[in-house]
C-alpha positions as CSV (number, residue, x, y, z in Angstrom):
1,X,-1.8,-121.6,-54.0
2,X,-4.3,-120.2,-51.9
3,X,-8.1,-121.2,-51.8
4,X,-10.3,-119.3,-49.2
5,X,-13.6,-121.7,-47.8
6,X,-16.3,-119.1,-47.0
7,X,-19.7,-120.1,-46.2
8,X,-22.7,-118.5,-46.7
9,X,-23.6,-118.7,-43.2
10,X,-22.5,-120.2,-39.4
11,X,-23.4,-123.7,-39.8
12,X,-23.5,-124.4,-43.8
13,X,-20.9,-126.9,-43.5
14,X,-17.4,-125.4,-43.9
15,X,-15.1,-127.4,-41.2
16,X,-16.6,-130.7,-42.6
17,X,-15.8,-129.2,-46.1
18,X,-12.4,-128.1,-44.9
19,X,-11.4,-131.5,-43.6
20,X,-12.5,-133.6,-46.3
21,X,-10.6,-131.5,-49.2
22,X,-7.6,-131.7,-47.1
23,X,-7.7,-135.3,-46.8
24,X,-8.4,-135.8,-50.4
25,X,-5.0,-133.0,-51.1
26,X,-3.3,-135.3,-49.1
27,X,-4.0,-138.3,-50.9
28,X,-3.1,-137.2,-53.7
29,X,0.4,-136.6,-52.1
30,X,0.0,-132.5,-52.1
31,X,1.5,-130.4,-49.2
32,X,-1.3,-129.3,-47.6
33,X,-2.0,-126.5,-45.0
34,X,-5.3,-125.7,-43.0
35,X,-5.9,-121.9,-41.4
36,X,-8.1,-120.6,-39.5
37,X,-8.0,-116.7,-38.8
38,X,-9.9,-116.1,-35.9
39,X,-11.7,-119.1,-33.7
40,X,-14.6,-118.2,-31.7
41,X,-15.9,-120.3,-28.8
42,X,-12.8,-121.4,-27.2
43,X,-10.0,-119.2,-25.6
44,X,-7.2,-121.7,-25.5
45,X,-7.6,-123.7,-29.1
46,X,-9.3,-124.1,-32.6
47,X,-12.3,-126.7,-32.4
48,X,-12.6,-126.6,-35.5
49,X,-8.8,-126.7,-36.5
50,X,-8.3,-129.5,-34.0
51,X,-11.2,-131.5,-35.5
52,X,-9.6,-131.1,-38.7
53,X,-6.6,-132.5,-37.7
54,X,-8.2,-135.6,-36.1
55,X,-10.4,-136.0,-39.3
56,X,-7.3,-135.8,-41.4
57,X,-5.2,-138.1,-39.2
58,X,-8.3,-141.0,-39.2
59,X,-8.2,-140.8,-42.8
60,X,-5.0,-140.5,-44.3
61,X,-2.9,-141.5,-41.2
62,X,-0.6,-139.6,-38.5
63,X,2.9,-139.9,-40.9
64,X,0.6,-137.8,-43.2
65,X,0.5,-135.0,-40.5
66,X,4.4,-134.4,-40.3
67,X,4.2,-132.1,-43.6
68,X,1.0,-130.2,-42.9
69,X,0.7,-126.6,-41.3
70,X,-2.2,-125.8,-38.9
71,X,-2.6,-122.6,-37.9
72,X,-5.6,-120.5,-36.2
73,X,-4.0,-116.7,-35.2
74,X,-6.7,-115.9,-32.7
75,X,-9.0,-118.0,-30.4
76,X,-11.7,-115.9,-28.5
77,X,-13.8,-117.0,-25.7
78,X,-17.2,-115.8,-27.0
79,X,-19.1,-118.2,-29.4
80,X,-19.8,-114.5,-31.6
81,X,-18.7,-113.1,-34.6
82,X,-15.2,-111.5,-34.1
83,X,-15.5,-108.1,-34.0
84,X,-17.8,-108.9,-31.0
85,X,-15.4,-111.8,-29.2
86,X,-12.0,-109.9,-29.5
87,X,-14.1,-107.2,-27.5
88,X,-15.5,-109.2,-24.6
89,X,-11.4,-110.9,-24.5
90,X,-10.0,-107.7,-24.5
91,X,-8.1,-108.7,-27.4
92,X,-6.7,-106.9,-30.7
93,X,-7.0,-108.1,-33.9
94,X,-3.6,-106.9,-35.8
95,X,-4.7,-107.6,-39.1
96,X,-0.9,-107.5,-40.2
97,X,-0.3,-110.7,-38.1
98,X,-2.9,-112.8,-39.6
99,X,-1.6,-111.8,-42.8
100,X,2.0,-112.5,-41.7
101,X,0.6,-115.7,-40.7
102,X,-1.2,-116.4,-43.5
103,X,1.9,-115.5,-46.0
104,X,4.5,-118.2,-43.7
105,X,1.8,-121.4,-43.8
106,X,1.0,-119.9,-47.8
107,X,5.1,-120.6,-47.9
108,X,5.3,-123.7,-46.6
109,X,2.9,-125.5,-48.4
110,X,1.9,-126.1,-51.8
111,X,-2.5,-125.4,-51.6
112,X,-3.4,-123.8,-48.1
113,X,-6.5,-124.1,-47.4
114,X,-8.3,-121.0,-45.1
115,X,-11.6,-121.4,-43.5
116,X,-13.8,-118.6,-42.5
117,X,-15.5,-117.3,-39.6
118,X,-19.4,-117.4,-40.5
119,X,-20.1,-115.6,-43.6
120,X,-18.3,-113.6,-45.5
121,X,-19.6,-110.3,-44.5
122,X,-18.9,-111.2,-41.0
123,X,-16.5,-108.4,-39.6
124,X,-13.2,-109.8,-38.1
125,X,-13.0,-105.8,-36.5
126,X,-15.7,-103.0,-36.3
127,X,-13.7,-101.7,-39.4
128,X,-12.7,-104.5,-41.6
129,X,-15.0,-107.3,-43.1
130,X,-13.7,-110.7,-43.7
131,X,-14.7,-109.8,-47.5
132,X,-12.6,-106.6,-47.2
133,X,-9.6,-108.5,-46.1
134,X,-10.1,-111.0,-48.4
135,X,-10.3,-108.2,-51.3
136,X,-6.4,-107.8,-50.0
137,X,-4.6,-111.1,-50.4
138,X,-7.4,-112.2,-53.6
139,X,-7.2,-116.2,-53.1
140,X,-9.7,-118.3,-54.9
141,X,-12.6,-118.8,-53.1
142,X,-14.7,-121.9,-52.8
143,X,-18.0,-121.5,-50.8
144,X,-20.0,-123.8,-49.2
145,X,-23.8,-123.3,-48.4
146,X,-26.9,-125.6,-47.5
147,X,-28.3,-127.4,-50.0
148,X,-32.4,-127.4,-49.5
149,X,-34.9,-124.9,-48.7
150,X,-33.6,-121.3,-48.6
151,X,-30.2,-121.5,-50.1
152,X,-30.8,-119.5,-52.7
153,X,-30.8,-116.2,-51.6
154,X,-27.8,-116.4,-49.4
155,X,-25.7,-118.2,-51.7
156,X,-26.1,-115.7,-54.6
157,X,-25.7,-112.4,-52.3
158,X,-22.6,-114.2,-50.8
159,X,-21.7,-114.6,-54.6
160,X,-22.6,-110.6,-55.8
161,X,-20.3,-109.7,-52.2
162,X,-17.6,-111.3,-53.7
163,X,-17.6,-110.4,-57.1
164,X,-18.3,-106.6,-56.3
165,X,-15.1,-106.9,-54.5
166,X,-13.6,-108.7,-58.1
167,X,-12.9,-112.1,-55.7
168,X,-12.8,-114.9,-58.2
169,X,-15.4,-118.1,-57.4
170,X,-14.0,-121.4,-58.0
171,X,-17.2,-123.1,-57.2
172,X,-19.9,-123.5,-55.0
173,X,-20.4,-126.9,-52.8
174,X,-23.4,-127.8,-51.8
175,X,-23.6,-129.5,-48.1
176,X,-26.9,-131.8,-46.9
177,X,-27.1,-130.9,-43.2
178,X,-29.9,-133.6,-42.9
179,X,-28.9,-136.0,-40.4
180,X,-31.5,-138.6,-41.4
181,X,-29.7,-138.7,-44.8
182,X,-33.4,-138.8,-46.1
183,X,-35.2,-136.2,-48.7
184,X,-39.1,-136.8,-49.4
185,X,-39.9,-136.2,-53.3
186,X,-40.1,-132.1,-52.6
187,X,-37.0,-131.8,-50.9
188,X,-35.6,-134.0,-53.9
189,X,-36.8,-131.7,-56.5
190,X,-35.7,-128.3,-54.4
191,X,-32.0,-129.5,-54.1
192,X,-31.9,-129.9,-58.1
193,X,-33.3,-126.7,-58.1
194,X,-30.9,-125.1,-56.3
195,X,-27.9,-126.9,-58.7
196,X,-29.4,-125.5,-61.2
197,X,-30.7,-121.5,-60.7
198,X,-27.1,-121.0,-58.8
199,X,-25.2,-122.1,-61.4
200,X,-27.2,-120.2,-63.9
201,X,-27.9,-116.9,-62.4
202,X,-24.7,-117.1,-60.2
203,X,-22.3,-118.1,-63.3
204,X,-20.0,-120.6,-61.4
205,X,-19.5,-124.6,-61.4
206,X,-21.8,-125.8,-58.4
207,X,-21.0,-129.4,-57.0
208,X,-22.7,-131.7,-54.5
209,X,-24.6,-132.3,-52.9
210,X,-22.2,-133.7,-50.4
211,X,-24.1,-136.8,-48.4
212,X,-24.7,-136.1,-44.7
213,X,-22.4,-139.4,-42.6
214,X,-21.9,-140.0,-39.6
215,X,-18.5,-140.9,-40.9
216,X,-18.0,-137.6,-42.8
217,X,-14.7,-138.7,-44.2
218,X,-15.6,-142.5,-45.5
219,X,-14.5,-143.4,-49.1
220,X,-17.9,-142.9,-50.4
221,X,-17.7,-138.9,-49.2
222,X,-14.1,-138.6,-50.9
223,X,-15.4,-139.6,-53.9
224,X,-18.2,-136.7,-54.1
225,X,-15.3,-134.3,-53.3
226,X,-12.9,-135.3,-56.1
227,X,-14.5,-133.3,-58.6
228,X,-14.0,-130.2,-56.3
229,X,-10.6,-131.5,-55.9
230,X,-9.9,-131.8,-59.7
231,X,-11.0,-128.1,-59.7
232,X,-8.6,-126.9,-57.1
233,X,-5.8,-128.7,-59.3
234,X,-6.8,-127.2,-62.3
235,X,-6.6,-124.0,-61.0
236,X,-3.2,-124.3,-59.9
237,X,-0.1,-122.7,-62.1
238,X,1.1,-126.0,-62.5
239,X,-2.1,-128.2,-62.6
């Protein structure tokens, strides 16, 4: 099965996201597959793929590697949204390869798990929105967005985007991108906030949020993603 990890923005936490759930799939003993359809920032490989796979391999081991599928279709030069990047390459986005790609690592695994490029309305070509693409193949779609101040309002337009396109939410995770791992009393009471108005005006399950680590993939993080995890599971044909 298919789960698509959109984020409300560049930089709400999606790799980190990414990387823990497949760690946790892994675990668990599931065949597990990481995509990424277009890279921006680097010509010649996925950062964010490659950190993946070193986050994966520190956590569960290198034997655990030897049944996973990494894949990223298209690295472009330009740190910009793709549209922009295949441009300034001088490169083509064939839509009909990344979803030949995404149907072969969808085949070899048993969850494959696709990260996005920025937000969902972030166009992949001048013609074609990640949203729109997405609208195509329908996988289950678990986003990630900040958890403090200002969360609100992108996380329940990123949710109306989706649902005028008739994308099914599996959840919403919630990321701290505080690096002192500290929260005064308002900050506190602003993060519960958010929990609770996007889970009641935006109708889905809302989890997190996840602890900011320097270790992102500790024990203590793999626990706050195993209810996420018992989500993806249940959502499964066979879970």
């Amino acid at each position: 099965m298919e789960f698509f990890i959109a984020g409300t923005d560049t930089g709400a936490g999606k790799t980190f996201v990414t990387a823990a759930l497949a760690s946790s799939l892994l675990i668990r003993g599931i065949r597990t597959g990481v995509q990424k359809w277009v890279t921006t920032g680097n010509s010649s490989q996925s950062e964010d793929i490659e950190w993946i796979r070193s986050m994966v391999t520190a956590t569960v081991g290198s034997q655990a590697l030897k049944d996973m599928v990494f894949s990223s279709p298209y690295c472009l030069s330009l740190p910009a949204s793709p549209h922009l990047a295949s441009e300034i390459d001088s490169v083509d986005i064939d839509i009909q390869y990344i979803l030949s790609e995404y149907h072969r690592a969808s085949s070899l695994t048993d969850i494959l798990l696709v990260e996005g490029t920025g937000g969902v309305m972030v166009p992949i070509t001048r013609k074609l929105l990640y949203a729109d693409l997405l609208q195509q193949i329908n996988p289950m779609v678990i986003l990630v967005a900040r958890s403090g101040l200002g969360t609100i309002n992108h996380t329940l337009l990123t949710i109306e985007a989706l649902r005028k396109r008739g994308l099914n939410i599996l959840c919403v995770v919630l990321n701290s991108i505080d690096a002192t791992g500290k929260h005064d009393e308002t900050s506190k009471i602003i993060v519960e906030d958010n929990i609770r108005i996007i889970a009641d005006i935006g109708r889905v399950e809302v989890f997190g949020p996840l602890p900011f680590m320097s270790d992102p993939l500790s024990k203590r993080l793999l626990q706050y993603i195993e209810p996420v995890i018992d989500r993806i599971m249940g959502a499964c044909p066979d879970g």
